[in-house]
C-alpha positions in Angstrom: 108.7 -85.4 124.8 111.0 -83.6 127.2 110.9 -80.0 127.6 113.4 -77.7 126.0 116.3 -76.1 128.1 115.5 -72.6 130.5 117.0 -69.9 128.9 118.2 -67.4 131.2 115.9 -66.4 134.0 113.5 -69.4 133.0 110.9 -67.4 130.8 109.9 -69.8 128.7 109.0 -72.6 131.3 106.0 -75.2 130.5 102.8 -74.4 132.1 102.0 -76.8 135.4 99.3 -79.4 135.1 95.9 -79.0 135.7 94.2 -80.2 139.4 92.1 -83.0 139.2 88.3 -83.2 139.6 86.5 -83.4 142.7 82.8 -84.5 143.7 80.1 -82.8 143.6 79.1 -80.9 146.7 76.0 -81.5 148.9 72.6 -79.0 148.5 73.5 -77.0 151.7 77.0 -76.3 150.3 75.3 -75.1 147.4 72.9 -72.6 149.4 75.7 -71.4 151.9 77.8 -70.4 148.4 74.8 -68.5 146.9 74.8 -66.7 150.2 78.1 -65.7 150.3 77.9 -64.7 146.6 74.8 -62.1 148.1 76.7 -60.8 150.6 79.4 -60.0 148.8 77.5 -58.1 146.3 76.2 -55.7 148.9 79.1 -55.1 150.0 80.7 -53.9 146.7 77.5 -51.7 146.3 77.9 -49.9 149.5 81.7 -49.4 148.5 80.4 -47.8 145.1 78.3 -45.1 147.3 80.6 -44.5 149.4 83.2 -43.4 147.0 80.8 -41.4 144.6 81.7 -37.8 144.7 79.4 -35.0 146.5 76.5 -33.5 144.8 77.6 -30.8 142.1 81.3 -31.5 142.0 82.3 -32.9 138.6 84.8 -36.1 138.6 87.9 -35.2 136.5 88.9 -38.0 133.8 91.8 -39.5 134.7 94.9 -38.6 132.7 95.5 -39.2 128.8 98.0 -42.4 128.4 97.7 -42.1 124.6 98.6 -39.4 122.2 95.9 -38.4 119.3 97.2 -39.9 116.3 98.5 -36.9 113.4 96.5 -36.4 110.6 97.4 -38.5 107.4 98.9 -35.7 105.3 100.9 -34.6 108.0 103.3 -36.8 108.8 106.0 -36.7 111.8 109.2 -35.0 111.7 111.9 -36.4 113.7 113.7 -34.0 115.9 117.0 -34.2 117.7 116.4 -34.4 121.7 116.1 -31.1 123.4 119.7 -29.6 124.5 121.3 -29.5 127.7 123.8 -27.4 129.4 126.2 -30.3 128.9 125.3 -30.9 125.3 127.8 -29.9 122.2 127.3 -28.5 119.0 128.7 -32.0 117.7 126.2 -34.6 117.7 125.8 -37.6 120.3 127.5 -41.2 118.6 125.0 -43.1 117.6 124.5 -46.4 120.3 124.3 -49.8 119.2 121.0 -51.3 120.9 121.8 -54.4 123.0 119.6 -57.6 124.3 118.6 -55.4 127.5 117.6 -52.5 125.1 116.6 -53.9 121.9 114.7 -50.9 120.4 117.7 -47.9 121.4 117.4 -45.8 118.6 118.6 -41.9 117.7 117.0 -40.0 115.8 118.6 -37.7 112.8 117.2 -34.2 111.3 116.1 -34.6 107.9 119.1 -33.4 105.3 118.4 -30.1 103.6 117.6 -28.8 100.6 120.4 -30.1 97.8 122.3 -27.2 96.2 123.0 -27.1 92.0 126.3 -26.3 91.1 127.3 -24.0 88.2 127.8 -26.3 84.7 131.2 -26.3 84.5 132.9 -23.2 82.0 133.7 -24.1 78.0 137.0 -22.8 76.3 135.0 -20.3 74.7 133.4 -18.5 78.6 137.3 -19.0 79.7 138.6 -17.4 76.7 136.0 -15.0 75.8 134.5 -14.1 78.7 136.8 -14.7 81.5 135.5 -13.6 84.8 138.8 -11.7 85.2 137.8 -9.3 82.4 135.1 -7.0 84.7 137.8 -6.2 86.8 140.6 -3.3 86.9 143.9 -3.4 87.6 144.6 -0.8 90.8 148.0 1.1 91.0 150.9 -0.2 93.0 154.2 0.3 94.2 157.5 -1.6 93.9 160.5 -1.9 95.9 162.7 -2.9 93.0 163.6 0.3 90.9 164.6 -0.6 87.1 167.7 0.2 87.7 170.8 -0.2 88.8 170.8 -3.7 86.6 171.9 -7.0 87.9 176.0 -8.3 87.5 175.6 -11.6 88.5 173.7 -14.2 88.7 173.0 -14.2 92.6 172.1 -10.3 91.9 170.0 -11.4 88.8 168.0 -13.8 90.2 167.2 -11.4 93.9 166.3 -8.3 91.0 163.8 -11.0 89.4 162.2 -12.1 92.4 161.8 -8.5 93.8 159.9 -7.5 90.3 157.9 -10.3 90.8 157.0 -9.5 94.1 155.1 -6.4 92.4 153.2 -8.2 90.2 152.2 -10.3 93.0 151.1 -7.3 94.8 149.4 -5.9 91.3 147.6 -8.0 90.6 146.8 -10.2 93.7 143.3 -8.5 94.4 141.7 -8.3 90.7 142.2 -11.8 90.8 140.8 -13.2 93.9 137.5 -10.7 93.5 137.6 -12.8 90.2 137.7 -15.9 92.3 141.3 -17.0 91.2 144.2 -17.5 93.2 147.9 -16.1 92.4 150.7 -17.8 93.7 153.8 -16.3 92.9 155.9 -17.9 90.5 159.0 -19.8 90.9 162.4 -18.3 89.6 165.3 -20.1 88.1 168.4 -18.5 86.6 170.7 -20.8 84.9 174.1 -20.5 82.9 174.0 -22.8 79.3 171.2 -24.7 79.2 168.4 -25.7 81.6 166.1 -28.8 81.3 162.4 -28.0 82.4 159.1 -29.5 82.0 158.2 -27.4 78.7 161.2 -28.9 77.3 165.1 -27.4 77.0 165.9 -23.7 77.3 165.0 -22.0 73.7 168.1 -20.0 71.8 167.3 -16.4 71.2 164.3 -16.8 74.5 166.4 -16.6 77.5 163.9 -15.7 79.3 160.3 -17.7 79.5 157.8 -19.1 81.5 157.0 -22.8 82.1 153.6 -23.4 82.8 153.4 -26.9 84.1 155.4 -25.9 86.8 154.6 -21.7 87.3 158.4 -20.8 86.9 160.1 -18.3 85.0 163.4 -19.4 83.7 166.0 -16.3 82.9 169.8 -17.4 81.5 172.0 -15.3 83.8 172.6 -12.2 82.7 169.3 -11.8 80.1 168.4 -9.0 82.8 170.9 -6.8 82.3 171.2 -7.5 78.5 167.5 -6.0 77.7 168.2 -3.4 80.4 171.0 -2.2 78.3 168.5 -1.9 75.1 166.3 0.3 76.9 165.5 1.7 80.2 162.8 -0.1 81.2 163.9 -3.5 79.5 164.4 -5.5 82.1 161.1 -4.7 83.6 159.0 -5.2 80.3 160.7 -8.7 80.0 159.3 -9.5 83.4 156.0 -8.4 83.4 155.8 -10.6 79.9 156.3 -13.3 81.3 154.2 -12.6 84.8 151.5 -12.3 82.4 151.8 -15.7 81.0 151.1 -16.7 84.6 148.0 -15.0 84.8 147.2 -16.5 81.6 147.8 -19.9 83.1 146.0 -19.0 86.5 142.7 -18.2 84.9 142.7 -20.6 82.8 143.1 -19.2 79.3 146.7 -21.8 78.7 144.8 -24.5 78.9 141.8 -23.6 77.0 143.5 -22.0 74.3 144.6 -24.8 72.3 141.1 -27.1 72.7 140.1 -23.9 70.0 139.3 -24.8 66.4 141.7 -22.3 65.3 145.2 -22.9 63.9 148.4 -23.2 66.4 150.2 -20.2 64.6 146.7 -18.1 65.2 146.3 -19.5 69.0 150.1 -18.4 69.7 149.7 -14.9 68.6 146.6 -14.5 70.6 148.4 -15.7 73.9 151.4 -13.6 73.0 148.9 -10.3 72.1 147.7 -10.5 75.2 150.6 -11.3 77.1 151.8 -7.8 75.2 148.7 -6.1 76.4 149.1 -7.2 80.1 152.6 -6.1 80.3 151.8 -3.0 79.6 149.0 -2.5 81.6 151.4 -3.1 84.1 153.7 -0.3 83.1 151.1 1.8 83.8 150.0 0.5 87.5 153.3 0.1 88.3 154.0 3.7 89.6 158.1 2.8 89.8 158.3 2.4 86.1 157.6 6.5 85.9 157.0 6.0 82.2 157.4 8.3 79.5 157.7 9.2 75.9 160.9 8.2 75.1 159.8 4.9 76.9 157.2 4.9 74.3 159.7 5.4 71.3 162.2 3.0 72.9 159.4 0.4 72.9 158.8 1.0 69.2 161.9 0.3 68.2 162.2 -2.8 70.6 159.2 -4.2 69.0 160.6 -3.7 65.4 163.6 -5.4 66.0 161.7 -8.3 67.6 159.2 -9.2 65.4 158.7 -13.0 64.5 155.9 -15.6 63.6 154.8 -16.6 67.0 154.6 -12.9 68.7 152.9 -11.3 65.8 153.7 -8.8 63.1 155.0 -5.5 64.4 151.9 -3.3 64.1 149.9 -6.3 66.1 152.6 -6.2 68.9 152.1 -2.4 68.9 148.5 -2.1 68.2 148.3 -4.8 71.7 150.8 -2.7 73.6 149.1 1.0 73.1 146.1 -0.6 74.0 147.1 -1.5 77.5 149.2 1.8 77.9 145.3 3.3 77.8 143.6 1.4 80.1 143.2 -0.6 83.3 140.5 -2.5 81.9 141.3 -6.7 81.9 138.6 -6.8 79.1 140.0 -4.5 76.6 143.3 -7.2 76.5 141.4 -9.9 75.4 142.1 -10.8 71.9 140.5 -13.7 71.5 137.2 -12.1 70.1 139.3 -10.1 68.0 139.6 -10.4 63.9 141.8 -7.3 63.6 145.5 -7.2 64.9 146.3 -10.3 66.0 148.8 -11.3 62.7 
């Protein structure tokens, strides 16, 4: 049977063969060995005295090589290498091990403690008891004075954007110390009709808010038109419809139809509400300088302008007096209420 190839650097080469046997020596090679043997034992003996250490002195043990094992119910903990000036915050890559370093390993802190996230919020938390309610709405300014009203449709759509810019800046900071975000809505003004994601531009609503894409359509020239109604129409319209958005941003849009409730009912609770927030507004808004006659003007707006989906007159009202008194988010929220929401 031949042997098997060398691999490199010839470790695994057959062992040689053994000598063969020779003839017993004579008696006096014998004795001579035997001698030798003696003397060599004296020798090593007089070696061990002369290397035993002076009387008193101790001998020190030589160094440990082994490390005493941890106990059972302690086990090891890996640890990451000590740092060096040149190390990084980032960990080292991880090496692949090779035939000249077969065992190259790195070794990895144990993960931490897993965090629990919050269930996730029903319709009814959203709707009911919205994060945004504990928090007030703060006064603000506004660059945009109600009047003089836009002419044209250029004008119309720079006086909507500026209006929006204060509600933006009203309402930015109750929201995020709610943990919602605020983008500011887009703006189209159109003439005729306008195709959007909600569907066509409504007759008799030329102004209205789209939620699936956060924009607030106006038909040019609805500005001016409520402006003309009364003094502070063409803000009121505005801050309506702003409040849809922050309907939409904290969620209360899209939970409001999962309800077991009736559309008819779910609509007049958005619109309530919407009511309520827009006149909140009024308030914070210093620029708006509201008044009494404001007050009167908005009755009669509102009893010109009632309809199925808004609400009865006395709801709409009931809504709006309510945020003229307060700052509150929570005392908007009609959708715990059984009174005034018809």
């Amino acid at each position: 049977m031949s042997a098997p190839p060398l691999a490199p650097g010839g470790w695994n080469r057959w062992p040689a063969a053994p000598p063969p046997r020779r003839p017993s020596r004579t008696l006096i090679g014998v004795l001579i060995g035997l001698l030798a043997a003696i003397l060599v034992v004296s020798a090593a003996g007089a070696a061990l005295v002369l290397v035993r250490p002076p009387p008193g002195s101790v001998a020190r043990p030589p160094p440990a090589t082994t490390v005493a094992p941890r106990p059972a119910t302690s086990p090891p903990i890996p640890r990451s290498p000590t740092p060096t000036a040149a190390s990084t915050a980032q960990p080292p890559p991880t090496a692949t091990p090779t035939a000249a370093n077969p065992t190259l390993t790195r070794f990895t802190l144990s993960p931490g403690p897993t965090t629990t996230t919050a269930p996730p919020a029903t319709a009814e938390d959203i709707l009911v008891r919205n994060r945004l309610y504990s928090r007030r709405i703060p006064p603000s300014e506004c660059s945009q004075p109600p009047r003089p009203l836009p002419t044209s449709k250029k004008a119309d759509e720079r006086y909507l954007k500026r209006v929006i810019g204060c509600m933006s800046a009203a309402y930015r900071a109750p929201l995020e110390a709610a943990g919602f975000t605020i983008p500011r809505p887009d703006v189209v003004v159109y003439r005729g009709e306008v195709q959007t994601p909600c569907g066509q531009g409504l007759k008799g609503y030329p102004v209205f808010y789209c939620p699936s894409n956060q924009t607030i359509y106006s038909s040019a020239g609805s500005t001016a038109d409520y402006g003309e109604t009364i003094r502070l129409g063409g803000y009121w319209i505005v801050f309506h419809e702003y409040a849809h958005h922050v309907q939409r941003r904290i969620g209360v849009l899209n939970a409001a139809y999962t309800r077991d409730e009736e559309q008819l009912q779910i609509s007049r609770r958005i619109e309530l509400q919407a009511d309520c927030f827009m006149a909140m507004t009024g308030i914070s808004v210093r620029a708006t300088r509201l008044n009494d006659l404001d007050r009167e003007e908005m009755v009669r707006w509102r009893e010109a302008a009632a309809d199925q989906i808004h609400g009865r007159t006395a709801s709409q009202l009931y809504w709006i007096n309510r945020g003229f008194a307060t700052d509150s988010f929570r005392r908007c929220s009609t959708w715990a209420a059984t009174n005034h929401i018809r």
